[in-house]
Every structure is written in C-alpha cells, then in structure tokens.
C-alpha positions in Angstrom: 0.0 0.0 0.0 1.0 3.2 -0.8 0.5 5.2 2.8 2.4 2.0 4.2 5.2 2.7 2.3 4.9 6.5 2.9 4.6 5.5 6.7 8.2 3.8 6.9 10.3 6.6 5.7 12.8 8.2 3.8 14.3 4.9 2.6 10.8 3.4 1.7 9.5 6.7 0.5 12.3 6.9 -2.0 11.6 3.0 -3.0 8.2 4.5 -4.1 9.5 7.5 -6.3 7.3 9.7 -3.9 9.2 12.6 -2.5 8.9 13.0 1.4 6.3 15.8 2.3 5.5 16.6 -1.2 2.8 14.6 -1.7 0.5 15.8 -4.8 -3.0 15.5 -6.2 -1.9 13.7 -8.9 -1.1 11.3 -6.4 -4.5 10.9 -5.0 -5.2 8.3 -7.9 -3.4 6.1 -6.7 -4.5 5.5 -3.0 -6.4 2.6 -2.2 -9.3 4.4 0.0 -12.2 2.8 2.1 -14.5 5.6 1.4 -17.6 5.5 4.0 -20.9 6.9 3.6 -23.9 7.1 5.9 -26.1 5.9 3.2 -27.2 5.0 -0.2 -31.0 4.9 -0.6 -32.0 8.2 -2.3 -29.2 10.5 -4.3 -29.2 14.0 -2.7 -26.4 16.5 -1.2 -24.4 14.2 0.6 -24.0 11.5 -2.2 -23.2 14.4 -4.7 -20.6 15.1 -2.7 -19.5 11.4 -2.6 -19.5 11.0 -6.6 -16.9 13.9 -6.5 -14.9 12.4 -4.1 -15.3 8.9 -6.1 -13.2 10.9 -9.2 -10.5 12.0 -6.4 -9.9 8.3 -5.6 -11.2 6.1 -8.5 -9.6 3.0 -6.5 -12.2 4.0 -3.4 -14.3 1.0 -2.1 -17.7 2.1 -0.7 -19.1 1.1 2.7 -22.4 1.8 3.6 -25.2 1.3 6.4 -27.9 0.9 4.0 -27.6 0.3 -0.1 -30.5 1.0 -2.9 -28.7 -0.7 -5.7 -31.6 0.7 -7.9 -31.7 4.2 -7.0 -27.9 4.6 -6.5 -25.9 2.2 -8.7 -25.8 4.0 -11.7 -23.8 6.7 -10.2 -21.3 4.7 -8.5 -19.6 3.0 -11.6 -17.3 -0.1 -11.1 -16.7 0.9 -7.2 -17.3 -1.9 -5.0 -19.9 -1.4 -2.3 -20.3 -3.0 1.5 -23.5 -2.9 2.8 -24.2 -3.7 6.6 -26.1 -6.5 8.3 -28.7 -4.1 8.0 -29.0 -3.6 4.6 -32.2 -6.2 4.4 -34.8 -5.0 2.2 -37.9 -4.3 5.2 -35.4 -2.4 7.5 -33.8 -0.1 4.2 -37.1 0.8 3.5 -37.6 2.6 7.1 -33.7 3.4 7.5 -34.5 6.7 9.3 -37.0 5.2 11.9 -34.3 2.2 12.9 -31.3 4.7 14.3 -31.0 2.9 17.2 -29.7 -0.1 15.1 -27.1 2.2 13.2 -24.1 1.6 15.7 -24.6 -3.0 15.4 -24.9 -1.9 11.8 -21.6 -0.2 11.5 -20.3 -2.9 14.0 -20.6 -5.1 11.0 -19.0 -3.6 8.5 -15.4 -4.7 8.4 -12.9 -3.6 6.1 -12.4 -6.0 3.0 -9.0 -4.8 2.2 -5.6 -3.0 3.7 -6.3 0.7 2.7 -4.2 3.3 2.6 -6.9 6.0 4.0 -10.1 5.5 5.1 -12.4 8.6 4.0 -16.0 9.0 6.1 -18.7 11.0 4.7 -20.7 11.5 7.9 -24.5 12.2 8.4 -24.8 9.1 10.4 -22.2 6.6 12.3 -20.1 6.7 9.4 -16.9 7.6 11.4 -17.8 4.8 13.7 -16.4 1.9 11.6 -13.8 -0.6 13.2 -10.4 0.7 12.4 -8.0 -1.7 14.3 -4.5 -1.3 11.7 -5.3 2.7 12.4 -5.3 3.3 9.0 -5.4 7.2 8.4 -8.4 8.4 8.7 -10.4 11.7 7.2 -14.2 12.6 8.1 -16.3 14.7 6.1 -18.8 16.0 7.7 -22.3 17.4 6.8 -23.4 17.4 10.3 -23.4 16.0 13.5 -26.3 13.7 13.6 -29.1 16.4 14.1 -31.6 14.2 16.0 -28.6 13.9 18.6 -27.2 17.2 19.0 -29.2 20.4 18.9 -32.7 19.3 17.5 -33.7 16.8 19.2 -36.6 18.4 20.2 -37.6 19.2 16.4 -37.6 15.7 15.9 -39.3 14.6 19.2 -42.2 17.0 18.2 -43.0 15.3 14.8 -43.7 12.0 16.7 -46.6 10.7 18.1 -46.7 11.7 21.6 -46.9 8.4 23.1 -43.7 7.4 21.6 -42.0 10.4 22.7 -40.4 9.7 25.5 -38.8 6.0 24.4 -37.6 7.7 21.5 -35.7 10.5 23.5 -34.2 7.7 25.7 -33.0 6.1 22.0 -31.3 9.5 21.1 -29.6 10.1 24.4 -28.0 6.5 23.7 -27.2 6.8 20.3 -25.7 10.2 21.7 -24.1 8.2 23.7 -22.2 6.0 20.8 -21.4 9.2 18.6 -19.1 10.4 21.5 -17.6 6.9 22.0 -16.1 7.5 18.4 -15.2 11.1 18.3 -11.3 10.4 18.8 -11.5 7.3 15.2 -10.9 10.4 13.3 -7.8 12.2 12.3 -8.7 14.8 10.4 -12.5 17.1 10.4 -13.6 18.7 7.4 -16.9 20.6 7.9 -18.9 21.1 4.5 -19.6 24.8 6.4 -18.2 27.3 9.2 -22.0 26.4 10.3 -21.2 22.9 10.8 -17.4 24.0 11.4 -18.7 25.4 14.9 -20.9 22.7 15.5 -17.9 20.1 15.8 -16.4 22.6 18.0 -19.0 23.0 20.5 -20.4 19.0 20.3 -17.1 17.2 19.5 -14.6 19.2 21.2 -12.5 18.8 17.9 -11.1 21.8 15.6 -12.2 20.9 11.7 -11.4 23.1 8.3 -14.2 24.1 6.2 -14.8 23.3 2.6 -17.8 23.9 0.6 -19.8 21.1 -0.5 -19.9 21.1 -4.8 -22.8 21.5 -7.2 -22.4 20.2 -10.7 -20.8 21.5 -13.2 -23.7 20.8 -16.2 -25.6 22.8 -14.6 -23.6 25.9 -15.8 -23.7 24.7 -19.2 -25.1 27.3 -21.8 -27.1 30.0 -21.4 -29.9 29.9 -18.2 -33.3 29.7 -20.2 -35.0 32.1 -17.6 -38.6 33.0 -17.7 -40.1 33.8 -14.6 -43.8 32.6 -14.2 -46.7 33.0 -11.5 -45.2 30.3 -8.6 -42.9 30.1 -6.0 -41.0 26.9 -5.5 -39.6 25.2 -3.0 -37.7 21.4 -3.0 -36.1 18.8 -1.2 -36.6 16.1 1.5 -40.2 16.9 3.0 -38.9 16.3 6.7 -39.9 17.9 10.1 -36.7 20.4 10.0 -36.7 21.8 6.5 -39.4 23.8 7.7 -42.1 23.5 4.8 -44.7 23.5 7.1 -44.3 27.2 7.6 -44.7 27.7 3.6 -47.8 26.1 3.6 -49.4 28.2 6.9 -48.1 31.5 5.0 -49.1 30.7 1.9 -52.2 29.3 2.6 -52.8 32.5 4.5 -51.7 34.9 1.3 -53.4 32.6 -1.3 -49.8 32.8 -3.6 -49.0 29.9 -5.9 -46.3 27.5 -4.6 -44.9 24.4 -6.2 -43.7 21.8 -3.7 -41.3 19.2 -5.0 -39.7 16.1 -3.4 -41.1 13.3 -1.0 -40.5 12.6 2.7 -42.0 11.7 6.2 -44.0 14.8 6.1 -45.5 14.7 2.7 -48.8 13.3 3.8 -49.4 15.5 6.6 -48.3 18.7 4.8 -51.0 18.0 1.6 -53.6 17.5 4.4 -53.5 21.3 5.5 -52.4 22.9 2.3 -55.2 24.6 0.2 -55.3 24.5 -3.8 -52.7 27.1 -4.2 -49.9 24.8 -3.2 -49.4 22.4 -5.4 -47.4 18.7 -4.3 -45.5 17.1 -7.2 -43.2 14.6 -5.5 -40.1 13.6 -7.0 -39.1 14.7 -10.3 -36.3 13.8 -13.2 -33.6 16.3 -12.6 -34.4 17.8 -16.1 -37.8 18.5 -15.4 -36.6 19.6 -11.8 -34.3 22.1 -13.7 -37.0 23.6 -15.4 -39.6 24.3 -13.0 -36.3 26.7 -11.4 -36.1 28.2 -14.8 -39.7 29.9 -14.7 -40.2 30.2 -10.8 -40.2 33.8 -9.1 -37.6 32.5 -6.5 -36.6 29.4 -4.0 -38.1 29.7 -0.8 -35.5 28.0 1.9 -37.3 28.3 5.3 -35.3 25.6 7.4 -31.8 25.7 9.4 -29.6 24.0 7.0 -26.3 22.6 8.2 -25.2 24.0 4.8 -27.9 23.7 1.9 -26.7 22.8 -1.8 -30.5 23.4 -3.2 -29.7 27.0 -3.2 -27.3 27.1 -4.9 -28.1 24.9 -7.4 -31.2 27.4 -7.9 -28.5 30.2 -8.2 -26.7 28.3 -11.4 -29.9 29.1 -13.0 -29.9 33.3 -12.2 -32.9 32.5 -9.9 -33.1 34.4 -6.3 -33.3 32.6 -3.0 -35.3 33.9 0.0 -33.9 32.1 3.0 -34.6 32.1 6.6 -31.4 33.7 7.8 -29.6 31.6 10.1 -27.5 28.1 9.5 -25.7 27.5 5.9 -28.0 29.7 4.2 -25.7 32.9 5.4 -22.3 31.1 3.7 -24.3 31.0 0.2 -27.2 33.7 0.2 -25.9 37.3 -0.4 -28.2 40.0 0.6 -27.0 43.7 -0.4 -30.5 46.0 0.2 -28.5 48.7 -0.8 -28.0 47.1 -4.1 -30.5 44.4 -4.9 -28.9 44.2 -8.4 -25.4 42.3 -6.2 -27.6 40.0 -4.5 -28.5 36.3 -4.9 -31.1 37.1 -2.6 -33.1 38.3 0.6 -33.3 36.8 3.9 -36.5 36.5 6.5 -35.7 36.8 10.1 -37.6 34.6 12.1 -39.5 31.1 11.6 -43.1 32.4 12.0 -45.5 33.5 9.2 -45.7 37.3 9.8 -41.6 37.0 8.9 -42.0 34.9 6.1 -44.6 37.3 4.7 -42.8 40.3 5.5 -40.3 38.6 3.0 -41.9 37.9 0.3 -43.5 41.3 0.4 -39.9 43.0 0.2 -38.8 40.4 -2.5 -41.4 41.6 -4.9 -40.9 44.8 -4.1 -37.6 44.5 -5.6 -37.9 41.2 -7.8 -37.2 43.4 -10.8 -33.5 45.0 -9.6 -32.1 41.1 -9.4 -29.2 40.5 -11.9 -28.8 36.8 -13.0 -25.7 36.7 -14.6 -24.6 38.1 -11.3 -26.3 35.4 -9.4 -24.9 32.3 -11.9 -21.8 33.4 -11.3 -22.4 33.9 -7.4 -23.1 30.1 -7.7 -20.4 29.4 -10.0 -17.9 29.9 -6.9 -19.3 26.5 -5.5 -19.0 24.5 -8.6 -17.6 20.7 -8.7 -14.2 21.7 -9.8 -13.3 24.0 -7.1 -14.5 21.7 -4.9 -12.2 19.1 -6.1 -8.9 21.4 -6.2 -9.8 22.3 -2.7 -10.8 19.4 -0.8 -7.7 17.5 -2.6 -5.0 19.9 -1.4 -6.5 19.8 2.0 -5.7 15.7 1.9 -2.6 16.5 -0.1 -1.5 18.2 3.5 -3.3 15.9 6.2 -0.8 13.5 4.9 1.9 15.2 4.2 1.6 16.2 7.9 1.6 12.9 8.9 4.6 11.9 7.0 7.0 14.6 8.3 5.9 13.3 11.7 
C-alpha cells in the first residue's frame, strides 16, 4: 500500500518514487481508499458530494449502512460497495426510523482490504467503523447527527406523543455511541463554518471548512430564464426543512407554490395545504431544472447545516429567499442597498408574519435582481473547485503525517 510505504520513511519513500512531504494530487489516484458513507438509498447532497470524491480516488471501495442498488448504482460506476447487516430489504425501506440499530450496523462492517486511508462522509455513524490497523483516517462531515445534538426536540415533536419519551431515551444512547467514536478520526472537514462550529462545540474537535460542490452541467449554456406565476420550494419533505411554515403562509396569502420532493412529512403537509400549493413529489432532474427556470424565486425556510439546493437554484440566475440563520448565510448574499449584487433576501424569524414580511420585500424589488450576477455567485461553488480544494487539504493531512 501506498500510505504503508509513505509510513516507513525516507528509505521506503524513496523506493516509491514519492518525495517526502511533497505529496500531490496527482497522487491521490493512486490511494487505495475505504470511502464510508452514511447511506445510499436516495441520491441527494451528501451523495453528490460522494460522486466527486469517487473521481479523487477512482480505487475507493464504498461502505455503507444501508444500499439501494436501484436508486444509486448508476452513479457509483465499477466501485465496489459493502452494505451492513442491516441492509435487508424491510429495514432499508424505514432506515430513518431504525437509528437505534445504526451503531450494530456499522459494527458489521469490516474492512475487505488493507487501505491506505479511510475517508467518512458522515451524516450518520459513518466515522464509527472498526479501524483496528489505524489506517489514516479523514471525516467529512455534513453534520453532526441532528436528532442527537441540537434538534432533538424538532424531531421529538414530529412523533406521536406516546412514543416520545422512548424515542428520546434512543437518542440520548445513540448520543451516547457518537461520543464513543469522536477520537477514530484524524482529520475534520466541515462542509460549512456552520457545521465548522458545530464540531467545535459537540465534539470538542477543531475541523477546516470546505464547501460542498454542485455540478458543473448545470452551468452549461445560457440559463433559459422566464419567470412565471409560482414560488418553488424542493427537497426532502422532513420535520426540520421547515415546509410546514410555507404552507401556513401561503395558505394564508393565497400565492401559488410548487412543492417538489417526498418525505415523512408529505402526507401530513397535503392535508392542511389549500389549492394554491401544489405537491409534485419527485421529479427527473431535467424536469426539476426547469420548474427553477420559470419560478419567481426558491423559498429556503429551514436551518440548514449548509444547503446545496440554493445554490443549485442560483446556477440558473434564480433568487433565493432564506430564513437567515444556518448554511443559508455562507451562500445567500443579501445587499439591500444594491438588490442588483444580491443572490437574494433573507427572513428573520420562523413564524408567518416574517416569512410574509419577505416575500413582500422580494417583490418589491424582484425586478432590480441580476442573473448573470447570481450564476456566477453560484459558479464559486462548482464541482471543480471543490475538487482542487478538498484535494490539497488531503494532499496536507498527509503530508503532515509523513513529516511526523
């Protein structure tokens, strides 16, 4: 292996041909990585992230709690993946509702090979998996499990109230685990200062930021803009992303909204919405792409860790109104003084009378946004940035390690 060679020296090093603390991207290729990811059963932010870390190490072998070869496979190429004992089809189908199992499901994942780094992209346990060689090892994070530390109580409320109190018990323990594997980590990188400051203050553990990617296609040619009647708003339908709020406000104003994605809260949130607000569920990414094109603006009312959906609504000219706290204050600039410098407008707090308040300032100005501006606001974030970042960042964790 590569690192086991790097590990043993200046004589072994130069039996490699690899130079001592100089340690390149180029170099990356060739590492034999156990790359681990919460999971694999719908393709979102995180796993966009994982496909771009996928061309950093093109040897990688996946590991994963829970696998949808259906839904996933066709973005993972040739790359091996290790699903857990969990990974039966009954339990994958209700993955979020079985986190107490999540640690005996990491438990029994074991490394298939001798790796030169292992590479964690943690939502979940990730970081958790046995490591007993102490192989290098690099965690990505997108957040500390949020139904374990600091919305707990979000979650609790979106329960039945009989179950409440066994559930909070299941938390505290899985709590419980997370802290157990703080210290199988080498290196933190936090996906945002937001999440940045929430290893801090949860782990105890000092982590460099760098910005999750969105894809590069979607700067290809011209944005076809034409801005119709609706507002739009997409994603997982879950407690935190806040939706429910859109549908009490708009409801309330009688505005068209377009709802797309699926989730836990789908059911509950077509239930109280009136005819204005319209569900579609989940789309092809074309058709996705084009309901952006002609909407007024994104509407982003939850506390992301860091958000990637706004973003990828900026790539296409198209404003974002926010609630203003969380990842949406690393991505959405706000410049009242100049609307025309802004990639969008922020709403204080989580309560209609805000929300509306915001919208009402938005249209006041809707005209003065500049989308060429806001594209290439976005265009800051894109895939290949990403990649020359979060590689030299590696490129020095183990260059550090070799001077050592």
């Amino acid at each position: 292996m590569i690192f086991q060679t790097l590990k043993g020296g200046k004589r072994d090093l130069a039996a490699a041909g690899i130079k001592q603390g100089n340690y390149t991207i180029d170099d990356l290729k060739d590492l034999k990585v156990a790359l681990v990811h919460y999971w694999l059963v719908t393709w979102r932010g995180g796993e966009k992230v994982l496909a771009s870390l996928l061309k950093i190490f093109p040897k990688a072998d996946i590991y994963t709690l829970f696998y949808d070869e259906k839904t996933c496979r066709p973005y993972l190429g040739n790359h091996a993946v290790h699903a857990s004992c969990l990974n039966l089809p009954k339990l994958r189908f209700q993955y979020q509702k079985i986190f107490p199992l999540y640690p005996l499901g990491i438990r029994s994942l074991k490394l298939k090979k001798k790796y030169d780094l292992i590479f964690s992209s943690e939502s979940g346990p990730a970081k958790g998996i046995a490591n007993p060689d102490r192989i290098p090892h690099i965690c990505y994070v997108h957040s500390p499990m949020r139904y374990c530390w600091g919305f707990t109580d979000m979650y609790l409320e979106a329960l039945p109230k009989w179950s409440r109190s066994i559930a909070a018990w299941q938390f505290r323990k899985l709590k419980e685990w997370d802290l157990t594997t703080i210290d199988n980590v080498d290196f933190y990188l936090a996906n945002s200062d937001n999440v940045k400051d929430r290893i801090k203050q949860y782990y105890g553990k000092d982590a460099t930021t760098c910005y999750p990617p969105i894809a590069m296609d979607l700067f290809a040619g011209n944005s076809k803009r034409r801005i119709g009647d609706y507002y739009l708003s997409f994603g997982a339908l879950t407690p935190y992303k806040g939706i429910r709020l859109l549908v009490e406000t708009f409801n309330k104003l009688n505005k068209k909204l377009i709802v797309i994605g699926d989730g836990s809260e789908k059911k509950k949130l077509q239930a109280m919405a009136n005819d204005n607000i319209e569900f579609l569920g989940s789309l092809p990414y074309d058709t996705v792409v084009e309901y952006i094109q002609n909407t007024r603006a994104l509407l982003f009312p939850g506390e992301e860790d860091f958000g990637l959906i706004p973003l990828e609504v900026m790539s296409q000219g198209v404003p974002v109104i926010a609630y203003k706290k969380g990842g949406a204050l690393e991505t959405v600039v706000e410049n009242r003084n100049d609307i025309s410098r802004s990639s969008g407008i922020f709403f204080e707090q989580q309560i209609i009378d805000s929300l509306q308040e915001g919208l009402e300032y938005f249209e006041s100005v809707e005209s003065e946004f500049d989308p060429d501006w806001i594209r290439n606001h976005a265009r800051a974030f894109g895939e290949d940035r990403f990649i020359e970042k979060i590689s030299s960042h590696i490129c020095d964790f183990l260059n550090n390690r070799i001077s050592k």
